[in-house]
N, C-alpha and C positions, 0 to 999 in steps of 0.2 A: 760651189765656188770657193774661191780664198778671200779670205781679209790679207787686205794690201800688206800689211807688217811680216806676217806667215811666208807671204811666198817672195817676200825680202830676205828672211832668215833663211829659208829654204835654200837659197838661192845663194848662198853669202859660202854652204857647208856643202857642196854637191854641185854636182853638172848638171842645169836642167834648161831646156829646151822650151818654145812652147808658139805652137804651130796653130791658127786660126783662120777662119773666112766668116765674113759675114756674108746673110743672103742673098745673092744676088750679085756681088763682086765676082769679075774675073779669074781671081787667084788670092789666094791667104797669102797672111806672110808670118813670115818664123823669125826669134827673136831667141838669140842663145850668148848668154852675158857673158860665158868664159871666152867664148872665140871672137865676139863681136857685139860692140854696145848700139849697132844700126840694126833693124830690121830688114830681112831679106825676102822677097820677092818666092812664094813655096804653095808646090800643086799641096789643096789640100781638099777634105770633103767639107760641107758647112761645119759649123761646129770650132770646139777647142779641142787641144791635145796638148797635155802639159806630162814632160819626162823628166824623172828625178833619175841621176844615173850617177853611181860612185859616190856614194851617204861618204862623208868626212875625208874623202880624197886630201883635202890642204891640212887636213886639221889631223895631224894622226893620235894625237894625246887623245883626243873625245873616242876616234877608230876603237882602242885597248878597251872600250869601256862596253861595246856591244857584245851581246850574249852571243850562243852559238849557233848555226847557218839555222837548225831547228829550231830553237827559242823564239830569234824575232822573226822566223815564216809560222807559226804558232800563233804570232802576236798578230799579223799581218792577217793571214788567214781568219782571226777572229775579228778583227773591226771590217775585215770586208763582210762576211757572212750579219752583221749584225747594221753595214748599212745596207744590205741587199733586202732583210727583211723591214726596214723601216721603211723602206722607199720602193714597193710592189713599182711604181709606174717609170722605175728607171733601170735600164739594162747592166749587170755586172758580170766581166771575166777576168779571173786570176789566174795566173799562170806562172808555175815553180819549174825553175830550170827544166823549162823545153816542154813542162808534162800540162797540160790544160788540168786546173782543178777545178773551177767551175764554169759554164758560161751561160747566163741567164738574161734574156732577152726581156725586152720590160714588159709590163704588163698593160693592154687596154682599158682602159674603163669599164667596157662591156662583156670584154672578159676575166673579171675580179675573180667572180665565183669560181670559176674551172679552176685558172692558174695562180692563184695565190696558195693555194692548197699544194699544188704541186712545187711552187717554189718552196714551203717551210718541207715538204718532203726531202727536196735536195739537200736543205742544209740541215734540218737538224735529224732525217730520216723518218721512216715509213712508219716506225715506231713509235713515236713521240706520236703524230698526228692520228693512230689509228687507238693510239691512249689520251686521248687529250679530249677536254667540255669544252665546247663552243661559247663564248660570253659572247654578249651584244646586253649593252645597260646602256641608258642614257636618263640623266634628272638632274635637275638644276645647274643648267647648263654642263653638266658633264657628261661624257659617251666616253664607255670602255668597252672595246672591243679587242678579239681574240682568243686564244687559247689555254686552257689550262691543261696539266697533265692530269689523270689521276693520282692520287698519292700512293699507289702502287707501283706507280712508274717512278717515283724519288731517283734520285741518282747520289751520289757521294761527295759529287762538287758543285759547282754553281755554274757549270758553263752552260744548262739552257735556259738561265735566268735573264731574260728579253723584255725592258720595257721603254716604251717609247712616249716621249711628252707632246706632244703637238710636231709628230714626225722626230724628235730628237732622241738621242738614246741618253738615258738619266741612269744611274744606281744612288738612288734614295731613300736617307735613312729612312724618312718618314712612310715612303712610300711599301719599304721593305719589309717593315714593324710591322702596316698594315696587312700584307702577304702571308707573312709566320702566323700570326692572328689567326688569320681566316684557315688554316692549314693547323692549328695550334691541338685540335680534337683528332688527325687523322694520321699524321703524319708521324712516322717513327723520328725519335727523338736523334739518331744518327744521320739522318739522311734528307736532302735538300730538295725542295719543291721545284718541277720545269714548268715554265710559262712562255707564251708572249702574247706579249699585252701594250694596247696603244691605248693612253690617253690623249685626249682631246678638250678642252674648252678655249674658252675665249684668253690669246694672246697677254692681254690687260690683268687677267687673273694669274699671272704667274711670272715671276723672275727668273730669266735664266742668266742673268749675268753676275753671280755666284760665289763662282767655281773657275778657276784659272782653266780648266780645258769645257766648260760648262757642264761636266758629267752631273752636278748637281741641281737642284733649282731650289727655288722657291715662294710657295702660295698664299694667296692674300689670304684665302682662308685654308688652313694646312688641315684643322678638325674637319671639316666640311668631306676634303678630297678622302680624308683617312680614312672616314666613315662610307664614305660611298664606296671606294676601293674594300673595306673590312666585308661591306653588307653584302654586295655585289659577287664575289668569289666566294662565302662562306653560304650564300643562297645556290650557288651552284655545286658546288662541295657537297651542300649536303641530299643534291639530289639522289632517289632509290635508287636501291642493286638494278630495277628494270633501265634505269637507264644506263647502268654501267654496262648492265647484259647486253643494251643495245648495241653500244660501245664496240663490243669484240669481232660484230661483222665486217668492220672498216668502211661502214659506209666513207665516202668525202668527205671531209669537214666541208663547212660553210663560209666563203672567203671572207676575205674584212678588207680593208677598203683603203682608199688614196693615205694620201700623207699631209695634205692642207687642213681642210676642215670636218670639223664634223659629220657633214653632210654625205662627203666623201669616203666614211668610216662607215659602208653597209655592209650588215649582217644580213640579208634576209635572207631566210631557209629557203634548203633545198626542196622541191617539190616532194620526194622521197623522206624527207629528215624524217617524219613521224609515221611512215608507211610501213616501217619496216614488219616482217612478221612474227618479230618477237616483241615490237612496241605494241603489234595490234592483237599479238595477245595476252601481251599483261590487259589492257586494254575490255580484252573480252572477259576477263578472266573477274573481272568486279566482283560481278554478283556473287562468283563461289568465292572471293576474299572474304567480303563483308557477310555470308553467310557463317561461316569458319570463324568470323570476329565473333557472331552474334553469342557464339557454342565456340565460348574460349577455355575450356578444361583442359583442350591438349597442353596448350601455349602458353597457363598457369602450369602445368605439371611439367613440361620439360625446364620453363625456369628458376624451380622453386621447389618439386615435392621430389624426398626421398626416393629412391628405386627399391622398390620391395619386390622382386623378383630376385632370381639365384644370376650373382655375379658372373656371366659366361662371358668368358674371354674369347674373341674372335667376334667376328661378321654374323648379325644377328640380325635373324631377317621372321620371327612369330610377327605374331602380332596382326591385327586388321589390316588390309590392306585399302587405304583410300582412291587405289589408281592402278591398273594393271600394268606389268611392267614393262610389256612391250608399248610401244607407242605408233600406231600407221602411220604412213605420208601424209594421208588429210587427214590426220589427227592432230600435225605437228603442230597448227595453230591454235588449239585448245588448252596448249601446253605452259605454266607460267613461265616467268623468265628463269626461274632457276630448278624448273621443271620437279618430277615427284622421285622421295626418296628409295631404295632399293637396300640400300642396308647403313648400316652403324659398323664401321671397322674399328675392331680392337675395341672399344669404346669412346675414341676420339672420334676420325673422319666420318660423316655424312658423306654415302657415295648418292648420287641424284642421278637422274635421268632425264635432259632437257632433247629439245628439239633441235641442237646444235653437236648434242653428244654426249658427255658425259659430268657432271659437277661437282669438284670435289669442296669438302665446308668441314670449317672446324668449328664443329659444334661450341665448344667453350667459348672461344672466342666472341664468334654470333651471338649468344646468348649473355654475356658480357658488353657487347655495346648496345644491343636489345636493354638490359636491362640502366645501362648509363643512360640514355637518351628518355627512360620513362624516368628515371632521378631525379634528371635536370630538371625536365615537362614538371614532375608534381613538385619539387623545390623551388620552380619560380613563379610557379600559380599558387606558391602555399597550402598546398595540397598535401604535404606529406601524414598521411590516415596512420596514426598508431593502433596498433592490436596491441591486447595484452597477452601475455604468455600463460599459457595453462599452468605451467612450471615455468616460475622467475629461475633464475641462475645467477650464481653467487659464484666469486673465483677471489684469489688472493694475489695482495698487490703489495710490496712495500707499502709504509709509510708515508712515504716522500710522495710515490706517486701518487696515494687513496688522496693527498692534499690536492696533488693536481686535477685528478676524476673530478673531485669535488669542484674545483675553480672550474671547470670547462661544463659545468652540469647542463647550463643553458643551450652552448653548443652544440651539447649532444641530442638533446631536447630538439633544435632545430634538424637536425640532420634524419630525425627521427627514431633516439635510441632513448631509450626514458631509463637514467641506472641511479643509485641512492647511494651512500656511503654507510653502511648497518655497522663498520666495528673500523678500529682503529687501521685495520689492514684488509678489510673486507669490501668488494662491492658486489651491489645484484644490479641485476639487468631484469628490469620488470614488463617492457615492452618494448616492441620493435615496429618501425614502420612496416606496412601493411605486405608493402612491394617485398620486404624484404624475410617476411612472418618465417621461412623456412630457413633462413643460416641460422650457422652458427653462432648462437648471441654473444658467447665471452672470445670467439674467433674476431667477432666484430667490431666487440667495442673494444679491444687491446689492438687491434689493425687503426680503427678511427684516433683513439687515443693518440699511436703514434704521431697518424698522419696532423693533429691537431696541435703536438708539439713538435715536428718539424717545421711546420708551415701555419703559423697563426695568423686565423682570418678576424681582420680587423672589420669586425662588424659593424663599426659605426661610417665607415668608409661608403662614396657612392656605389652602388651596384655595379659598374664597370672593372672597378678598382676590385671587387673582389669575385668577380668572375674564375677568376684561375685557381687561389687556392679553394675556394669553391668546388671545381670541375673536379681537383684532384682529391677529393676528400671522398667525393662522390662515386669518381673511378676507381677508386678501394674499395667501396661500399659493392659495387656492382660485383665488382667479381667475387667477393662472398654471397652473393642473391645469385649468381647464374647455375648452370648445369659444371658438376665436376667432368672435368677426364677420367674415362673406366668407368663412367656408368653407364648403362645401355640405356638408348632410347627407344620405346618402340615405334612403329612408324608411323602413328597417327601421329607423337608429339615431333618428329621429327620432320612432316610436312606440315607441320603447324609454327613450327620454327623456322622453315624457311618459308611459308607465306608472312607470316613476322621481319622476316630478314627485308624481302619489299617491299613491305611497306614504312620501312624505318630510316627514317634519316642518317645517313654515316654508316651503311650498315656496311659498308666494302671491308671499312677497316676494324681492327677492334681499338679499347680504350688507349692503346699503347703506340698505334700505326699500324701493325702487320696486315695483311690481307687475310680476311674470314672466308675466304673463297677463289674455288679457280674454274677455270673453263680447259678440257680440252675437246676441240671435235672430233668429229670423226675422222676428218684429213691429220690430226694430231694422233690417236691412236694409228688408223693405219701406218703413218709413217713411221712408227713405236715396232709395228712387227712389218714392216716392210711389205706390204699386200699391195698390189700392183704395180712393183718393180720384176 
């Protein structure tokens, strides 16, 4: 509807019409202020129909100020497509000189599940939804529901950035901060996270009178929503590779719900959602996980021990073999989600062999957010195990900086680097945490060093507060503990890596955003050499 003042103004700069019936009356009648200030007696169907025709006709100073026929059908086209997905139970068709751009029929109650899924299809495409995690949360009095992308799918701008406040559409700082947050570990620092996402609570919990067009709001408790929003998408985020593997079959999303209340805001799974037979065999796949945990030497030696074998360059395929490399039809389901390794290209790619087709993984990477995620894990249970080095290592430093080595000693102590100041320009490096026992120590501690004076973590600060430069001090640390490029792996460490890979939290992307992994199938290769054309 309008507020009375709106479609005064409306009305004041344009030609508009506006044609009614109530139920059960005769005939509507129509009411059009430039031609006539009486209403006229007009065949219509129930309902309203309100035409805005010839924007700034009297007024041509305002006319010079609109952008061009593209810009505002750009602009136009965007707030339809964004109240089409706010309001599933309302019909919308747009239509650009003569050409239908979309026409979407509303949606039943009973039919949430099917057709909501196919409405975010139309508008923001097949893609978005066949990359995107399903949310449904609801707790203390909050429910958020719908979609995230993977962070693989990032885009460059912010147009599938969708969220809804009690049916309204908000862009909120608070709400936004929480989003980058939750996306903060995965996402490449260039490129903007796709959502949509409806909140819901109670009315009385939130202001929306703000904001001159209400894009804004605001919550009685703003920490409350932050946290639920942070906890909420950062617990799905950090769901494993098998669910992202799941991901690439397209199954349906799972629809989300009305535009009133919470109630109206259902998720509930598809009968299939967890049927799938790549779910049901990570699934089966347990016991040889946890056996492979039990007999962890691959999965210490691909993240941490030197390669003493002869540097061969190219596709390297010695070694034990843990899996044959053909795979049968009823075998498919035996198969993990990122299926068994076949070779090590060049030194970088891991090629795989899944039940879908083929997997390509970049070892480094992998083995770099593998090794982040166990950093984090033993620095916030205070866990971080020091070894000592057989051979301490001694390197030379300025002056200036052996003072600063010295100030941050504690730091480094915490981070798990134990070094001393022996000479006016000298440091050693006497122990290394446990995770980390194979870098390079003076690589590590002049990499942490930096990271320690560009970004000073105020330790006395609450743990939230230093969460970040934290992660980033950490995110350097790992990538001197992981597997270099050019070194070969053989293939028991290299399906010990990617059994590693699923079971790790964030393992899609590495410390930086990029993707540690791809999928093509079979219908992807064939169409690669064109076999049944």
């Amino acid at each position: 509807g309008f507020r009375g003042e709106a479609l005064a103004s409306i009305a004041s700069i344009a030609r508009v019409r506006i044609t009614s019936r109530q139920a059960g009356a005769p005939h509507g009648w129509c009411l059009a202020p430039t031609e006539s200030l009486e209403p006229k007696p007009a065949a219509h169907p129930q309902g309203t129909t309100v035409e805005v025709a010839e924007l700034f006709y009297n007024t041509p100073a305002r006319r010079k100020f609109m952008r061009t026929d593209r810009t505002e059908f750009a602009q136009i086209d965007q707030l339809m497509r964004r109240f089409a997905l706010a309001h599933p139970s309302l019909g919308f068709s747009l239509t650009h000189q003569a050409r239908m751009v979309f026409d979407l029929p509303p949606v039943a109650p009973e039919q949430r599940s099917a057709q909501v899924p196919l409405r975010i299809a139309a508008l923001l495409g097949d893609e978005f939804l066949n990359r995107a995690r399903r949310i449904d949360s609801a707790a203390s009095g909050l429910n958020l529901s719908g979609w995230i992308a993977d962070p693989a799918y990032a885009r460059a701008s912010t147009d599938q950035q969708l969220f809804f406040c009690n049916g309204r559409i908000v862009r909120d700082r608070l709400i936004g901060f929480a989003i980058r947050r939750a996306y903060a570990d995965v996402l490449h620092h260039a490129r903007q996270p796709a959502y949509v996402l409806a909140l819901t609570l109670d009315p009385r919990a939130v202001d929306v009178n703000v904001h001159p067009t209400k894009a804004e709001v605001r919550f009685r408790d703003a920490r409350a929503v932050q946290d639920f929003l942070f906890r909420e998408l950062h617990r799905a985020l950090a769901q494993g590779v098998d669910a992202a593997a799941g991901s690439l079959g397209g199954a349906p999303p799972v629809a989300w719900g009305g535009d009133q209340a919470p109630d109206n805001l259902n998720l509930a799974p598809d009968a299939h959602q967890n049927s799938s037979p790549r779910a049901a065999a990570f699934g089966q796949n347990q016991g040889y996980l946890n056996l492979l945990a039990a007999s962890s030497a691959p999965a210490a030696a691909y993240l941490s021990s030197p390669f003493s074998g002869p540097q061969a360059y190219g596709a390297h395929t010695n070694g034990g073999l843990t899996r044959p490399f053909g795979v049968a039809e009823n075998e498919a389901a035996d198969v993990p989600p990122l299926g068994y390794a076949v070779a090590h290209l060049h030194g970088v790619y891991i090629l795989a062999q899944n039940a879908q087709g083929l997997v390509i993984v970049d070892a480094h990477a992998a083995a770099e957010r593998i090794m982040y995620e166990r950093l984090k894990t033993a620095f916030a249970a205070k866990q971080m195990t020091l070894q000592p080095l057989l051979l301490p290592v001694s390197f030379s430093v300025s002056e200036r900086e052996a003072d600063q080595y010295a100030e941050h000693k504690d730091a480094f102590m915490r981070l798990g680097v134990v070094l001393e100041r022996i000479a006016p320009t000298r440091i050693r490096v006497s122990a290394l945490a446990a995770l980390l026992r194979h870098a390079d120590a003076e690589a590590l501690a002049r990499s942490l060093f930096a990271a320690l004076i560009e970004a000073p973590i105020a330790w006395d600060e609450p743990q939230p507060m230093q969460a970040e430069p934290i992660n980033a001090v950490l995110s350097r640390m790992a990538c001197h503990g992981s597997v270099r490029a050019n070194r070969i792996l053989t293939r028991p460490e290299m399906d010990a890596l990617l059994r590693d890979m699923e079971r790790t939290e964030r393992a899609d992307q590495c410390n930086h955003g990029r993707p540690t992994w791809r999928q093509l199938s079979m219908t992807d290769l064939d169409r690669l050499f064109m076999r049944g054309q």
